[in-house]
C-alpha positions as CSV (number, residue, x, y, z in Angstrom):
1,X,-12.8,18.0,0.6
2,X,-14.6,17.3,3.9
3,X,-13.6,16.5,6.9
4,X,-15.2,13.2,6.8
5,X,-13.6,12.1,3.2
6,X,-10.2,13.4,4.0
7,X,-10.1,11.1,7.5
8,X,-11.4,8.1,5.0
9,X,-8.6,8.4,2.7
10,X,-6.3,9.1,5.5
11,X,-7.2,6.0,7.5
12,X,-7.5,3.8,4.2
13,X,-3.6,4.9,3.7
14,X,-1.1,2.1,3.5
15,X,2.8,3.2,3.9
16,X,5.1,0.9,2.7
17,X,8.8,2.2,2.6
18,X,11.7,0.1,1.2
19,X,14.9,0.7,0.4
20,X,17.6,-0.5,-1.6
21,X,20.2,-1.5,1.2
22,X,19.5,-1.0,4.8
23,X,22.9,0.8,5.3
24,X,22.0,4.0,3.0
25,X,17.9,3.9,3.9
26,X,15.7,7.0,5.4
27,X,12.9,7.0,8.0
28,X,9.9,8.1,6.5
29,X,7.8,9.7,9.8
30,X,4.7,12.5,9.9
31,X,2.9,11.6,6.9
32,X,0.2,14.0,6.9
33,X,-2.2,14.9,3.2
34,X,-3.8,18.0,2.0
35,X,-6.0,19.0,-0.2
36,X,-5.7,22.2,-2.9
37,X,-7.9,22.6,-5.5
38,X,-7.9,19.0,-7.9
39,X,-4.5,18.0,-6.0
40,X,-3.9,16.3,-2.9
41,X,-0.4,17.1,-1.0
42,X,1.7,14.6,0.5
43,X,3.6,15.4,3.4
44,X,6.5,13.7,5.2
45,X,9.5,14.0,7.3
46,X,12.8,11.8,6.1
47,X,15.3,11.9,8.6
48,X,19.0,10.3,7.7
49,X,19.9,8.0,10.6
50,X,23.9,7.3,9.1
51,X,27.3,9.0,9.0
52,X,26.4,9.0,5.2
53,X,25.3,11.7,3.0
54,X,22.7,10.7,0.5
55,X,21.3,11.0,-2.9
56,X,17.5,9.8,-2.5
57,X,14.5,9.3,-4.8
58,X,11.5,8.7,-3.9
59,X,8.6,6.9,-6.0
60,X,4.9,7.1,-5.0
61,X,2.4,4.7,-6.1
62,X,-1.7,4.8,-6.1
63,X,-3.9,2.2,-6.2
64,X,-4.3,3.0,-10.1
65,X,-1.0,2.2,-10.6
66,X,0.1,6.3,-11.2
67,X,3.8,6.9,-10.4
68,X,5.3,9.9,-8.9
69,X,9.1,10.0,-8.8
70,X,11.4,13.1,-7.4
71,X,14.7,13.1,-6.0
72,X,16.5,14.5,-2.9
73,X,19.5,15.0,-1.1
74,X,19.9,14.6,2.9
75,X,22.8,15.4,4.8
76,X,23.9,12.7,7.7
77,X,22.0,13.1,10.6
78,X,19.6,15.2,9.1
79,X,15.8,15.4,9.3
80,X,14.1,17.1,5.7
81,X,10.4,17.7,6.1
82,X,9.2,17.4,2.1
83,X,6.2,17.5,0.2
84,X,4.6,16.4,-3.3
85,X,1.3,17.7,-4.6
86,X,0.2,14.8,-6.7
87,X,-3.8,13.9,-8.4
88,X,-5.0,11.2,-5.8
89,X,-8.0,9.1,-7.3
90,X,-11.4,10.0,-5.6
91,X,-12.5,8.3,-2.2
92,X,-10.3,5.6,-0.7
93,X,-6.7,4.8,-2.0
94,X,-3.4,3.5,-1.0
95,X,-0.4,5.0,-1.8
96,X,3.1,3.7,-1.4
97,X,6.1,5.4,-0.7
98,X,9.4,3.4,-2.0
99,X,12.7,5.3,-1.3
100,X,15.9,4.2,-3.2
101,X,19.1,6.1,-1.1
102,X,22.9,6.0,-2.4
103,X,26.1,7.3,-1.2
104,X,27.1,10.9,-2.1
C-alpha cells in the first residue's frame, strides 16, 4: 500500500472507545496501522488507570459492519501495547474500537 493511501485511511479513521462502567475502563492511546500482505494491522496502547485488575475485550468494527472481537487481561497501572491483523475494506474506512473491562 502507498504512502498516499495508507495516510488516507489513516486520516479518514474514526476512534470511538466506550466502555461498560467508567470505573473498570482502559485508555486506548498510539493507534497506529500497518499493512502485510491482504491484512491491515491495528496497533494500540491500553493503559489501566485503576487499582483494579481487569479482564478486557475488545470489539472492532468497519464501516461494512465486520466485527473483530479478542480479549485481554491488564494488570492495575499497567500500559499493554497490542495489536490485531484484521481485512480492512479498500480505500477509506472507519473503524471503531469498543472496550468492555470487568473486575478480575
Amino acid at each position: 500500500m502507498n504512502l498516499f493511501i495508507k495516510c488516507a485511511i489513516l486520516a479518514s479513521i474514526t476512534l470511538i472507545l466506550t466502555a461498560c462502567t467508567n470505573n473498570y475502563d482502559v485508555k486506548i492511546t498510539d493507534v497506529d496501522f500497518e499493512h502485510e500482505g491482504a491484512f491491515d494491522i491495528i496497533k494500540y496502547k491500553a493503559t489501566n488507570p485503576s487499582s483494579n485488575n481487569l479482564s478486557c475485550t475488545v470489539k472492532i468494527r468497519t464501516d461494512d459492519q465486520k466485527l473483530f472481537s479478542d480479549s485481554f487481561e491488564i494488570k492495575n497501572y499497567e500500559s499493554k501495547n497490542l495489536s490485531h491483523k484484521i481485512k480492512l475494506p479498500a480505500g477509506q474506512t472507519n473503524v471503531m474500537i469498543d472496550t468492555n473491562c470487568k473486575k478480575t
